[in-house]
MIFI-494468 format. One record per residue (C-alpha): residue number from 1; residue in three letters; x, y, z. Coordinates in steps of 0.001 Angstrom, whole numbers, plus 500000, padded with zeros to 6 digits. Layout:
// residues N
     k     r       c1       c2       c3
   NUM   ala        X        Y        Z
...
***
This chain:
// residues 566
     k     r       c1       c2       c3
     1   unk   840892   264645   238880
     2   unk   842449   266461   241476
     3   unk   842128   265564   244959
     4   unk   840095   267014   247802
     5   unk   837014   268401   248724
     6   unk   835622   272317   247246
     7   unk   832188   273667   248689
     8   unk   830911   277182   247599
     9   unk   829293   279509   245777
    10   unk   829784   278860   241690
    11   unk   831010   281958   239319
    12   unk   829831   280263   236141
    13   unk   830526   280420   232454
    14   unk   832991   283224   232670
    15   unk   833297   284634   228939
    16   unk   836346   284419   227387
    17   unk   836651   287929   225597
    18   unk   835055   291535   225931
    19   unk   835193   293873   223404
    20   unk   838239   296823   223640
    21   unk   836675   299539   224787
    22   unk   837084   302076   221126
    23   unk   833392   303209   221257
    24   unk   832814   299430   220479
    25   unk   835435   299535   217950
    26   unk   838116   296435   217766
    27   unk   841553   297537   216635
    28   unk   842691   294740   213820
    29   unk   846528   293691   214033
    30   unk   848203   292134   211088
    31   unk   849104   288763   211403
    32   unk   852964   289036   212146
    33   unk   852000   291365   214462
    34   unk   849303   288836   215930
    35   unk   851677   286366   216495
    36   unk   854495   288256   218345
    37   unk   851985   289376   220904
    38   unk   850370   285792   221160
    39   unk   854167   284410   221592
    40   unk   854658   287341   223724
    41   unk   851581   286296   226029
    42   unk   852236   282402   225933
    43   unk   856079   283273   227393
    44   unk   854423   285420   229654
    45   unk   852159   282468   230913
    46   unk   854804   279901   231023
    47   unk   857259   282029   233355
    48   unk   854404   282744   235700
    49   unk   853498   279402   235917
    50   unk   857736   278300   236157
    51   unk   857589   280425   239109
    52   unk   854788   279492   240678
    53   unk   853987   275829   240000
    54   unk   857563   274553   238714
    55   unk   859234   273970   235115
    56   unk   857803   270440   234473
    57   unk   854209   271948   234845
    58   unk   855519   275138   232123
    59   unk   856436   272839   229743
    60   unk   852639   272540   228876
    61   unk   853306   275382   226676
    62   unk   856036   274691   224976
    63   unk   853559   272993   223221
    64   unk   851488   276220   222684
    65   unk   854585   277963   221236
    66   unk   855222   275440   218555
    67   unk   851422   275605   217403
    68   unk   853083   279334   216622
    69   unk   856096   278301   214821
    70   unk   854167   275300   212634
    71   unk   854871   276390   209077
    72   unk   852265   273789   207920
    73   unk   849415   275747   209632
    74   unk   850772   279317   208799
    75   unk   851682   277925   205335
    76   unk   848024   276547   205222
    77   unk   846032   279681   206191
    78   unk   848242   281517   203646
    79   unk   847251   279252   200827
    80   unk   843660   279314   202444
    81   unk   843764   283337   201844
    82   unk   844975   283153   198552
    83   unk   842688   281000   197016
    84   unk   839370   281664   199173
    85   unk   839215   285436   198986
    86   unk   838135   285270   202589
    87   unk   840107   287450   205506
    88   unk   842637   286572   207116
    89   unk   840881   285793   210748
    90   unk   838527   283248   208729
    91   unk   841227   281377   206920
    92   unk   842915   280582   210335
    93   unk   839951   279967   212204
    94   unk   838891   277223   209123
    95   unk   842485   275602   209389
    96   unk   843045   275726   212856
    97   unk   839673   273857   213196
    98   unk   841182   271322   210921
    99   unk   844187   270429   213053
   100   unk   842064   270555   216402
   101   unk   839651   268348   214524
   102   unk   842000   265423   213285
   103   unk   843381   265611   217032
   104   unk   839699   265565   218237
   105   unk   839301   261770   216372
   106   unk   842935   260143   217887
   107   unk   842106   257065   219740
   108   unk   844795   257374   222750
   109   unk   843139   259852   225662
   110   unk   846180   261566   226183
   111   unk   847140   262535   222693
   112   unk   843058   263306   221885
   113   unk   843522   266057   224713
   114   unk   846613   267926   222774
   115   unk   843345   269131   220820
   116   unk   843008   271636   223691
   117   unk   846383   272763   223216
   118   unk   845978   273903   219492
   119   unk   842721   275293   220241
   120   unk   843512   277250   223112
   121   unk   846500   279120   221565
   122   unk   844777   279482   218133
   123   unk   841948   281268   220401
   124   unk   844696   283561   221531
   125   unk   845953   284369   218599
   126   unk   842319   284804   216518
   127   unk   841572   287628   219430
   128   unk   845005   288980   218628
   129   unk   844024   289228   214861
   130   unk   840305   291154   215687
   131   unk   841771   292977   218617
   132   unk   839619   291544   221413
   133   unk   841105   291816   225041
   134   unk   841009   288973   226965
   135   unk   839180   288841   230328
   136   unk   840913   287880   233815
   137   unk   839426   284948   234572
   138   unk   841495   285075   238288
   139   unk   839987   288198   239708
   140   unk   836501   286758   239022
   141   unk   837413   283177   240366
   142   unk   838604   284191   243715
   143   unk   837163   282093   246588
   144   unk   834588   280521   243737
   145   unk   834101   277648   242255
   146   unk   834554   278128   238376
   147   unk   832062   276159   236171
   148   unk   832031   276252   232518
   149   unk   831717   274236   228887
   150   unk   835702   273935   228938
   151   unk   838556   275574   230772
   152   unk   841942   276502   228358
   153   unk   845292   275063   229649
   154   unk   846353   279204   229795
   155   unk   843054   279832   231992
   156   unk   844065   277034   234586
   157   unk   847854   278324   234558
   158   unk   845983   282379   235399
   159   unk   844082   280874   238474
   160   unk   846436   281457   240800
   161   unk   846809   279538   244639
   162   unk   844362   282000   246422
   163   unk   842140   282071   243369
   164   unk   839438   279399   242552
   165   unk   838489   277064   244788
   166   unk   837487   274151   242497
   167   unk   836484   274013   238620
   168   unk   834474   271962   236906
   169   unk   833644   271441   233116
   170   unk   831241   270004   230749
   171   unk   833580   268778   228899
   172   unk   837476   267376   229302
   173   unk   839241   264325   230427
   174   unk   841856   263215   233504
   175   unk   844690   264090   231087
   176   unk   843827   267352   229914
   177   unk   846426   269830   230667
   178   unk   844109   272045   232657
   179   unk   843673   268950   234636
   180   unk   847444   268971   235177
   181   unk   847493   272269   236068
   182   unk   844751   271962   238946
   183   unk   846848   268916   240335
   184   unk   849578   270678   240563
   185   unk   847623   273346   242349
   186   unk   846095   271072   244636
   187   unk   842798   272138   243587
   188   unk   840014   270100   243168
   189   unk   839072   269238   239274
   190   unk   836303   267131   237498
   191   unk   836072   267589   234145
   192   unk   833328   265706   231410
   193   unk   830362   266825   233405
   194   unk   828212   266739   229916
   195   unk   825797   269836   230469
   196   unk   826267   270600   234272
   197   unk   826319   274439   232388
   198   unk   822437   274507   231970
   199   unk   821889   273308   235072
   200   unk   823577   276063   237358
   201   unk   823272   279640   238173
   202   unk   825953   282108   239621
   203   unk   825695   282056   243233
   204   unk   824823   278518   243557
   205   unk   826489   276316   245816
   206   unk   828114   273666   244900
   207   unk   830681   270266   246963
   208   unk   832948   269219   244147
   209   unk   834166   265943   245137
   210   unk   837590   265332   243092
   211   unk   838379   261770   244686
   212   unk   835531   260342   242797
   213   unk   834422   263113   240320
   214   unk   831193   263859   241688
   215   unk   829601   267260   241736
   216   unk   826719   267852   244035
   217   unk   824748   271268   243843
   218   unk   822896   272799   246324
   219   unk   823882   270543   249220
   220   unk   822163   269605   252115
   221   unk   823734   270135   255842
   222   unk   823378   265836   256172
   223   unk   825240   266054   253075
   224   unk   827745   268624   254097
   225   unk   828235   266590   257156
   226   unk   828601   263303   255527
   227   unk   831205   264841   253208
   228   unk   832998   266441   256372
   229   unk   833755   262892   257834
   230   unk   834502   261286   254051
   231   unk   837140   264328   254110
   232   unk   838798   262596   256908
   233   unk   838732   259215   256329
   234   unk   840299   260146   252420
   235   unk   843118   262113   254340
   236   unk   844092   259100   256595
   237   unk   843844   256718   253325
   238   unk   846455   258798   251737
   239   unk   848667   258774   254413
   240   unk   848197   255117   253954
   241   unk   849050   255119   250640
   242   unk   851691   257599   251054
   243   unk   853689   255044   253479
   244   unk   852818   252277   251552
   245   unk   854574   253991   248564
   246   unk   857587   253660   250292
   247   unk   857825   250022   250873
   248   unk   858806   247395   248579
   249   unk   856348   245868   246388
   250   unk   856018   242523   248588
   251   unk   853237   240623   248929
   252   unk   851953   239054   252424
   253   unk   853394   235734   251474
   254   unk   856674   236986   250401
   255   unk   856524   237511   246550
   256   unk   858023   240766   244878
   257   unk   856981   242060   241985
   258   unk   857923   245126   239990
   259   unk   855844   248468   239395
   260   unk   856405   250937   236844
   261   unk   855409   254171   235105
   262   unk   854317   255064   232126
   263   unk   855557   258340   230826
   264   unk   855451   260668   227866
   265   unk   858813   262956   228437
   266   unk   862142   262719   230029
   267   unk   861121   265529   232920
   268   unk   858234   263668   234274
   269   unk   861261   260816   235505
   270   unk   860647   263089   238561
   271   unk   856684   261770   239211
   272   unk   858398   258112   238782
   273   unk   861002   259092   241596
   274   unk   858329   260934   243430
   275   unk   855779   257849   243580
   276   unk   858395   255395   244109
   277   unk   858408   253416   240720
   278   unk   860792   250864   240101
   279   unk   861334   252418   236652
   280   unk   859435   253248   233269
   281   unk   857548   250348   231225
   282   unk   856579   252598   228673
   283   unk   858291   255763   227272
   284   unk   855687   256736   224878
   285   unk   857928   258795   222431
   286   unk   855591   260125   220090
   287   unk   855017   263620   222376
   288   unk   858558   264190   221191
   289   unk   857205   263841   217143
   290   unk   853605   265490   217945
   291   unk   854955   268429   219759
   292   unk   857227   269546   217274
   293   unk   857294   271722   214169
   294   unk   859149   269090   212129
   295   unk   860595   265331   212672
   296   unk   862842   265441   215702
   297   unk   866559   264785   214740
   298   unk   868761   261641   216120
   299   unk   870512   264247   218769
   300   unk   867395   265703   219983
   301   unk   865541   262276   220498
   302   unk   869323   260954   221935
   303   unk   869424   263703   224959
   304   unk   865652   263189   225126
   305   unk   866213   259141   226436
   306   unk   869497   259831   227489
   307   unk   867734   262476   229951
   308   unk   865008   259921   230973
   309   unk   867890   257201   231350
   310   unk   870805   258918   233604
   311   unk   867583   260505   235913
   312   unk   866565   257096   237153
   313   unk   869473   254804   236096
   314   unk   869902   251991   236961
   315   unk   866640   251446   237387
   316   unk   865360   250302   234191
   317   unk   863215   252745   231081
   318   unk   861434   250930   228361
   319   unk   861092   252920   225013
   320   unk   858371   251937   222547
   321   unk   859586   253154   219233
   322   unk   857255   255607   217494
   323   unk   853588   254749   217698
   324   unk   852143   257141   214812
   325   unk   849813   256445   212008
   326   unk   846472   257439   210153
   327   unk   844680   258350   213564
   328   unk   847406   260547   214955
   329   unk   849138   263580   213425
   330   unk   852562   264484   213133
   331   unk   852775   268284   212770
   332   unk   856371   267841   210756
   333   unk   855387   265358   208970
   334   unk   851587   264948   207751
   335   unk   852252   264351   203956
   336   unk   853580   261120   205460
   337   unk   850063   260100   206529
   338   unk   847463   259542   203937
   339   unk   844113   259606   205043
   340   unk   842495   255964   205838
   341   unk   839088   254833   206116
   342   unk   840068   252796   209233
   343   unk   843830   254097   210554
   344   unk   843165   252071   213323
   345   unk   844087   249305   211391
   346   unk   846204   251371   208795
   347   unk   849557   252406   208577
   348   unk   850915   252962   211881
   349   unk   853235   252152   214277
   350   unk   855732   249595   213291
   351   unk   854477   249541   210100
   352   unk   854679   252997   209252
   353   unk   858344   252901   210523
   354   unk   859522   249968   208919
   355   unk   858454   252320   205319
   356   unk   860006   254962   206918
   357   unk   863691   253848   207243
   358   unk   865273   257225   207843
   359   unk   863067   258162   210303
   360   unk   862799   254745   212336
   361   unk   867024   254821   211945
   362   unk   867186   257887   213414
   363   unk   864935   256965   216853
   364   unk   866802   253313   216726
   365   unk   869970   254873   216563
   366   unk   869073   257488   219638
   367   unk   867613   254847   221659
   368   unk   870947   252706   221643
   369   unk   873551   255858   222087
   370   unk   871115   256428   225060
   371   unk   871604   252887   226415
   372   unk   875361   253695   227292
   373   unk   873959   256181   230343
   374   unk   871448   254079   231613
   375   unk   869514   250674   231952
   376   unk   867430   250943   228483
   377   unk   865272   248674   226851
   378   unk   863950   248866   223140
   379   unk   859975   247870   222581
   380   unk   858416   247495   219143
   381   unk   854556   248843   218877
   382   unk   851793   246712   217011
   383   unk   854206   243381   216029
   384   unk   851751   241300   214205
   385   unk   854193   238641   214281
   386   unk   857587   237025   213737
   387   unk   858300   238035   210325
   388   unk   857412   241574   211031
   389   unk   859509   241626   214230
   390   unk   862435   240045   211835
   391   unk   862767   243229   209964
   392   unk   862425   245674   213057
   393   unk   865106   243827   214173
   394   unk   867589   243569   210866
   395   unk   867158   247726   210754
   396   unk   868304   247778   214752
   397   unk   871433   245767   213357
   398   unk   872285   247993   210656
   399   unk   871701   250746   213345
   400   unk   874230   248582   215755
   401   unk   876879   248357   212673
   402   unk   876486   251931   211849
   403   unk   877455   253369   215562
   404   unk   880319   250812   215301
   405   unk   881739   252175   212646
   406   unk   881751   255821   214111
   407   unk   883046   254464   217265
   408   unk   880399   255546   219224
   409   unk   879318   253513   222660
   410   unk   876166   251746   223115
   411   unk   874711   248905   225128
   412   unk   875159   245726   222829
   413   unk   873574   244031   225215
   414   unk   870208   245912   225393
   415   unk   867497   244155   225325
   416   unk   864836   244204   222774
   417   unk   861277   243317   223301
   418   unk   857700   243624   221929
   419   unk   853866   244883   222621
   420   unk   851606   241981   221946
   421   unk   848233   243912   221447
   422   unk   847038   242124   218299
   423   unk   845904   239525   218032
   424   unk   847747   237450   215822
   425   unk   850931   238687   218443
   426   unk   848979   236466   221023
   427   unk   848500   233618   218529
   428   unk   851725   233719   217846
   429   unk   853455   233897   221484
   430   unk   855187   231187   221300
   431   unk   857122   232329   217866
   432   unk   857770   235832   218873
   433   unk   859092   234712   222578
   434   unk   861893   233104   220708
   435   unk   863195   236276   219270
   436   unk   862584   239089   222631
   437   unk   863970   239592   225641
   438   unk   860705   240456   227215
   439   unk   856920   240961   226507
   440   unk   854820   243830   227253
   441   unk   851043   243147   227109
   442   unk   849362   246754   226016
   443   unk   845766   245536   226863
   444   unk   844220   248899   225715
   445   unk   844585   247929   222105
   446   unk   844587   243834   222671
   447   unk   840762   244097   224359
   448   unk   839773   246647   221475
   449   unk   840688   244334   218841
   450   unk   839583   241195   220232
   451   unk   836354   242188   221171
   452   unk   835809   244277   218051
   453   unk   834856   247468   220430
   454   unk   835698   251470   219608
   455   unk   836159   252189   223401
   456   unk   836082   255676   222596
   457   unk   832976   255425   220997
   458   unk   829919   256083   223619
   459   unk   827701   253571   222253
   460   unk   829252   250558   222451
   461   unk   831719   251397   225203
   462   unk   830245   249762   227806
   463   unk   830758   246516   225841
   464   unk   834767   246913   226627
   465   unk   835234   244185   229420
   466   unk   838483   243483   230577
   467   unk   837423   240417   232098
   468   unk   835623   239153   228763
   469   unk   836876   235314   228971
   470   unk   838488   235262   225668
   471   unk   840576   238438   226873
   472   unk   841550   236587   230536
   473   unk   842156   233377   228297
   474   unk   844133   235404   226455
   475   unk   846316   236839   228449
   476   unk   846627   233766   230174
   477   unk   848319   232347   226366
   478   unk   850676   234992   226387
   479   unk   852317   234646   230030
   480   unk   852573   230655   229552
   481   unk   854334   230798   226137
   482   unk   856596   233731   227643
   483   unk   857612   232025   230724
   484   unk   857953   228712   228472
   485   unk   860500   230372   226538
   486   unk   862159   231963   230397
   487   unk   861480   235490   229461
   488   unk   859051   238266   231830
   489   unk   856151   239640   231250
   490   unk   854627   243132   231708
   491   unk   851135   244741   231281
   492   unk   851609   248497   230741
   493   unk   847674   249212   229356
   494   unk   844793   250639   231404
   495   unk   843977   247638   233598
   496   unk   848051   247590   235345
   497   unk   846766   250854   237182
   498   unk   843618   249344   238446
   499   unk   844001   248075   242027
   500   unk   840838   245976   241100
   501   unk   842391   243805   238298
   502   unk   846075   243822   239794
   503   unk   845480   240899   241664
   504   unk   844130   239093   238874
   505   unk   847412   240091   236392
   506   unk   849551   239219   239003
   507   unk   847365   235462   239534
   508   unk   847949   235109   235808
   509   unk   851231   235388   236179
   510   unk   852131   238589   234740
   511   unk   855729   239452   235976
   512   unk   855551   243641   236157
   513   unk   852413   246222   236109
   514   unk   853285   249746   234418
   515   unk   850775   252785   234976
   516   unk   850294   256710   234970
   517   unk   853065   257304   237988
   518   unk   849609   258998   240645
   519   unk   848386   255229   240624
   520   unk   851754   253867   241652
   521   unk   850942   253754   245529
   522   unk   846996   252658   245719
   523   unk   848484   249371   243556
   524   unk   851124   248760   245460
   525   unk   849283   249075   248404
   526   unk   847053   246226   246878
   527   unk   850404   243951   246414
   528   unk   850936   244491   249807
   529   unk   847551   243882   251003
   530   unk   847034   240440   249578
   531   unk   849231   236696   249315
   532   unk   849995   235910   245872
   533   unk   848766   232453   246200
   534   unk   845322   234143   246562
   535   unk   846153   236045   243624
   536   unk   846131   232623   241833
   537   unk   843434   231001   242842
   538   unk   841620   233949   241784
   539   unk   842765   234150   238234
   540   unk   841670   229990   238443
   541   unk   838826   231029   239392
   542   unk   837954   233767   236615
   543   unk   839361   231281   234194
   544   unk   836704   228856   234024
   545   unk   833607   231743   234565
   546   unk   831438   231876   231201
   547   unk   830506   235964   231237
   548   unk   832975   239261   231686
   549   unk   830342   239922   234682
   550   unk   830832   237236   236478
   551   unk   834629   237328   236411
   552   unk   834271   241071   236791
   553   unk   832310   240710   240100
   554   unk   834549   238227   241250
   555   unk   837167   240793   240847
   556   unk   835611   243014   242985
   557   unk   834598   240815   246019
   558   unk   838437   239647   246196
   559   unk   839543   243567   246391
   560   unk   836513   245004   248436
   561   unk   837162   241949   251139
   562   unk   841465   241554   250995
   563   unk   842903   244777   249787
   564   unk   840515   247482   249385
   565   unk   842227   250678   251247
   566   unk   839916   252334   253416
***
């Protein structure tokens, strides 16, 4: 969500397309054709939005442009035409609804939202086939608030500064590149308002509320003067914040502890710089697989970490080899994925790389030519436990040998850790610490799996409780047979950029948080805010409650009464 307030009249459900205007007549291209002017339009879009909002914020579609240049899905709709008999508009409207499906059902939020992506450029390009023109969405937005079933990553980039005021859409999560794209705007954004669409009318007014995602229609003038005063009080919080960014993470008594970043790309090393990090605790790495037509080579993934490495050396950047399997697809590389009944227990991550020498060489091999230019460390995804971590680490040797022998220069002291979020990896601690440099806890995964609970699935998702006691008891395993064995420990899932369960990490002992780089200064203001010998007692505390509600409202009282900002 994007921050600050929006109130005024709504322009709603804006149609994407009107038809040319040949007597009602739509002038066909072919499909080469098609695709030069939907490349055509995508450049267009990205150097607008290079100029306007910055290259980090353009990069969104470099993604669209290799949707354009993915043989499988051109080779696919030309197989499709040859053996359904159907046109060629159909066949890539049935495969491109395959690929946006299968990213539709991916588990991880941000990689679920590349969906968008696909289905946004393969809109552009079905228009281009049947000749539709698309509408200007900007014109119509000015000084509105836009409110519709979805908004396209190209429609955010077209509403320029002095354009809309606000949007909001049925449908959409926080990292949804449209949601991006109103952030870096400064305009306010909720998105996943279900069916807010039926329940509006053009001309409507509207207070869109993009600190807590609430949309209010028709508002009163107590309500318009409640929000005035909430506008206020939010603006002196973030200067709060803002300050607070730029002190060290210290608590009242005295302890430091370390905050990171979790990134998917070398250019957003800028949001870590920008939000005062003290370095990345999680390079995901597999944008650099799913945005690409084919498996990225050893060079490109090299100048990739190198990039990421030299841009915030010598603070430190933790790579997670590649984290693919069953439940996310590789565009250069699906006939390496057969389908699974359950892929969330298939063949992914480390296990998928440890059948895939070549390809797992090739990232090992980048990772530690990237170590010379920086402070790297290596993480293994989904270790199950020491035998498994054994092998990871006999490939990273031959990978060691193998730059020796070429004479090129590496770290040979980089360090070498592993994700515990299974749970045999917890049961097993006390092995696996004997074999890494560090732990990092990805509790996303570890609470899914111990409680049993699809936290993407609607019906049950309320049933995901961080504070479950068998997760807090848990986690409290982990940290003891870490620190037994003298190495740190970090938490890099969903609850590290909660100011709410930061105290209770850091109680546990947890030795570094790592979270989306925007959360960076409301938990550190938290460190700062409270002693970490209250921090303890707390986790005590929470330890020896029987119910996730209990230790969940105990959570709360500590933050609402010792650090809560504002």
């Amino acid at each position: 969500m994007a921050r600050y307030f929006s109130i005024c009249k709504v322009i709603w459900s804006c149609p994407r397309t009107k038809s040319s205007p040949r007597g009602g007549r739509r002038k066909r291209r072919g499909s080469s054709g098609a695709l030069l002017t939907t490349r055509q339009q995508v450049q267009k879009i990205k150097a607008e939005v290079e100029k306007n909002l910055g290259a980090d914020e353009a990069r969104i579609f470099d993604a669209h442009l290799l949707v354009l240049e993915d043989q499988a899905l051109i080779g696919e709709t030309l197989r499709e035409l040859e053996t359904s008999g159907h046109n060629v508009e159909r066949c890539f409207q049935r495969v491109a609804q395959r690929y946006i499906q299968a990213f539709e059902n991916i588990e991880d939020e941000y990689l679920r939202e590349r969906a968008g992506d696909i289905r946004d450029v393969a809109q552009r390009l079905l228009q281009n086939l049947l000749g539709q023109v698309t509408q200007n969405l900007s014109e119509q937005a000015r000084g509105h608030v836009v409110v519709a079933g979805d908004i396209t990553p190209s429609e955010a980039a077209g509403l320029d500064r002095s354009g809309a005021l606000a949007f909001v859409t049925d449908t959409g999560s926080k990292t949804s590149h449209a949601v991006i794209v109103a952030r870096s705007m400064r305009v306010p954004a909720v998105v996943g308002a279900r069916d807010l669409t039926t329940r509006v009318r053009n001309g409507d007014w509207v207070l869109v509320d993009g600190y807590e995602g609430i949309i209010i229609l028709r508002p009163t003038e107590q309500t318009l003067f409640r929000y005035g005063k909430i506008k206020l009080e939010k603006k002196n919080i973030e200067l709060r914040l803002l300050e607070a960014s730029r002190q060290p993470a210290v608590t009242l008594d005295g302890v430091t502890v370390e905050l990171r970043a979790n990134i998917e790309q070398a250019g957003e090393a800028k949001l870590v710089r920008e939000y005062n990090g003290d370095g990345v605790g999680l390079f995901r790495t597999e944008f650099l697989f799913l945005n690409s037509p084919r498996v990225p080579t050893e060079e490109e993934q090299y100048l990739a970490y190198r990039a990421a490495a030299e841009a915030l050396a010598p603070a430190p950047v933790v790579i997670r080899t590649l984290d693919l399997g069953g439940d996310k697809p590789m565009p250069g590389g699906a006939h390496l994925f057969a389908r699974e009944a359950n892929p969330f227990l298939g063949h992914r991550a480390v296990r998928f790389c440890l059948d895939q020498p070549a390809i797992f060489k090739d990232q090992l091999r980048a990772i530690l030519r990237a170590s010379a230019h920086g402070h790297i460390r290596l993480m293994y995804p989904m270790i199950s436990g020491r035998e498994e971590l054994a092998r990871a680490n006999a490939v990273l040797a031959e990978c060691r040998a193998e730059l020796l022998a070429k004479g090129l220069a590496f770290d040979p002291a980089m360090p070498v850790g592993a994700m515990i979020e299974i749970p045999s990896a917890a049961m097993t601690a006390d092995l696996l610490a004997q074999d890494c440099d560090f732990f990092s806890i990805g509790t996303n995964d570890l609470i899914q799996y111990l409680l049993a609970i699809d936290r993407v699935n609607d019906r049950i998702a309320h049933l995901y409780e961080p504070t479950h006691p068998a997760v807090l008891r848990t986690l409290e395993r982990i940290v003891t047979e870490a620190h037994r064995r003298k190495i740190k420990v970090s938490v890099c899932g969903e609850m590290a950029g909660d100011p709410v369960y930061a105290p209770l990490l850091f109680g546990l002992g947890v030795d570094e948080l790592s979270m989306s780089p925007p959360l960076l200064p409301v938990v550190k203001y938290a460190v700062r805010a409270m002693k970490m010998t209250d921090a303890r007692q707390l986790a005590a505390d929470a330890l020896k409650l029987e119910s996730a509600k209990a230790a969940q409202a105990l959570c709360e009282e500590f933050y609402h009464t010792r650090v809560k900002v504002g």
